[in-house]
C-alpha positions in Angstrom: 36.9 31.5 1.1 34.0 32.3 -1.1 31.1 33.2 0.2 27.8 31.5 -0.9 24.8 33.8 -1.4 21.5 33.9 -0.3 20.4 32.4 -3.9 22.1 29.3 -3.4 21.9 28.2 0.4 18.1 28.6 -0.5 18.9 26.2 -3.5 20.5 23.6 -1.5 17.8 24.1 1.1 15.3 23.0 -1.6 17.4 20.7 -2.7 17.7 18.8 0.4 13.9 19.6 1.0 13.2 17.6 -2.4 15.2 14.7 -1.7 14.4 14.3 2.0 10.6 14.1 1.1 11.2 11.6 -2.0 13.3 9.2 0.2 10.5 9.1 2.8 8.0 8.5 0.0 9.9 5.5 -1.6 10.2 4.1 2.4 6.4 4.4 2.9 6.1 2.7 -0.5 8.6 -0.1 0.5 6.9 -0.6 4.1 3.3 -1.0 2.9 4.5 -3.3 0.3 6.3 -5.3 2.9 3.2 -5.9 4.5 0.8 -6.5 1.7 3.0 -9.3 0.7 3.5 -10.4 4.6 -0.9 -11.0 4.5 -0.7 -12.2 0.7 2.2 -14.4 0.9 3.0 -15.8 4.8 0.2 -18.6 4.8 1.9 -20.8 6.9 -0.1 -19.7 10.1 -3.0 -20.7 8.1 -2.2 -23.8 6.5 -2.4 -26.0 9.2 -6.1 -24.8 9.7 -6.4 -25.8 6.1 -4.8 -29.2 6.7 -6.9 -29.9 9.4 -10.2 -29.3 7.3 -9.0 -31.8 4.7 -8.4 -34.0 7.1 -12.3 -33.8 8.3 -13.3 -33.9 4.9 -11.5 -36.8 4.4 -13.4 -38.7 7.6 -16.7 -37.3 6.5 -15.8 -39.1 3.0 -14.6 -42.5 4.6 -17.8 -42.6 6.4 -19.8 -43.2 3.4 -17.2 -45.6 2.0 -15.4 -43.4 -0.2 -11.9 -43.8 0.5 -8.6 -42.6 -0.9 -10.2 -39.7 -2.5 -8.4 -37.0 -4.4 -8.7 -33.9 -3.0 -8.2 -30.0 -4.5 -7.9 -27.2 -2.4 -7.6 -23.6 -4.0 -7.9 -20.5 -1.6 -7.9 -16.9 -3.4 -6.2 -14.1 -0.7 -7.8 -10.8 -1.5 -5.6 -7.2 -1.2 -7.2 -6.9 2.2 -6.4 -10.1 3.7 -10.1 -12.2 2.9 -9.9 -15.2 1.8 -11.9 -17.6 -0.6 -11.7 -21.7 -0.9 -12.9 -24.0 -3.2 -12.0 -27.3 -2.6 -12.8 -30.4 -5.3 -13.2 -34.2 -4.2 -12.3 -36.7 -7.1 -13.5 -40.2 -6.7 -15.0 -43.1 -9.0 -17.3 -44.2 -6.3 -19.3 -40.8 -6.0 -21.0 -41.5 -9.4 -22.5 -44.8 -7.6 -24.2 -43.1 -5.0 -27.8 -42.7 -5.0 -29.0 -39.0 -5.5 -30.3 -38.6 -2.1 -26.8 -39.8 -0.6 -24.9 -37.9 -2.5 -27.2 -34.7 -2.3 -26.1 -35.4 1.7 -22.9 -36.4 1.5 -22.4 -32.6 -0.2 -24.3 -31.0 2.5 -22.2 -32.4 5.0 -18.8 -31.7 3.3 -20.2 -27.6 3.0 -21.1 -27.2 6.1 -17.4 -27.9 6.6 -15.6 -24.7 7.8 -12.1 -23.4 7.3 -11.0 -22.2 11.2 -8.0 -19.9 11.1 -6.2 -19.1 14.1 -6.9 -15.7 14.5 -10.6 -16.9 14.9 -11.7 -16.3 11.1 -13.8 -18.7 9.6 -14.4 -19.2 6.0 -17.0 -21.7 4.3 -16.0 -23.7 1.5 -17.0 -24.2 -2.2 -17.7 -27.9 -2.9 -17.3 -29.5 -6.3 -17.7 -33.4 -6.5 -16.4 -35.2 -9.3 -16.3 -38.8 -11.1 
């Protein structure tokens, strides 16, 4: 049987050293990526709360007669979980409005807020078009 030398268990020591730290490395890397994409990706706790504030929107709308409107919701999910909404309201009927009950009818919609269930709440960018 041959003996191995000092040199070389030393060697395989490092060795082992080397790849025992890069494996836990890459599994860090893997686990934090898991969960950035777990607050970027699973919106599905949150888009019933987004549902719900087209759904008022859509009342607040039909109370001034404008019905069947086309609505555009965008939300941006920053790295660290924020969010940011814009939502547009498409309608023919908007451009009759007088000024005054349009400059309201805006109001109302913005004041609108975005509830998630964690208790979050997030206002809304308003864009009406004809």
């Amino acid at each position: 049987m041959n003996k191995v030398s000092k040199k070389e268990k030393m060697f395989y020591i490092v060795v082992g050293v080397i790849l025992v730290t890069a494996l836990s490395i890459m599994m860090s890397i893997c686990v934090q990526s898991k969960s950035r994409e777990a607050v970027l990706f699973d919106n599905s706790a949150c888009m019933e709360a987004e549902a719900q504030y087209r759904q008022q929107v859509q009342e607040i709308l039909e109370t001034y007669e404008v019905y069947n409107s086309g609505l555009t919701m965008t939300r941006v999910v920053s790295l660290d979980g924020e969010r940011e909404y814009n939502i547009k309201i498409y309608h023919n009927k908007l451009q009759k409005l007088e000024p005054e009950v349009m400059a309201k009818l805006q109001r109302m919609v913005s004041e609108c807020m975005v509830r998630l269930p964690d208790g979050r709440e997030y206002a809304v960018n308003v864009c009406m078009e004809y």
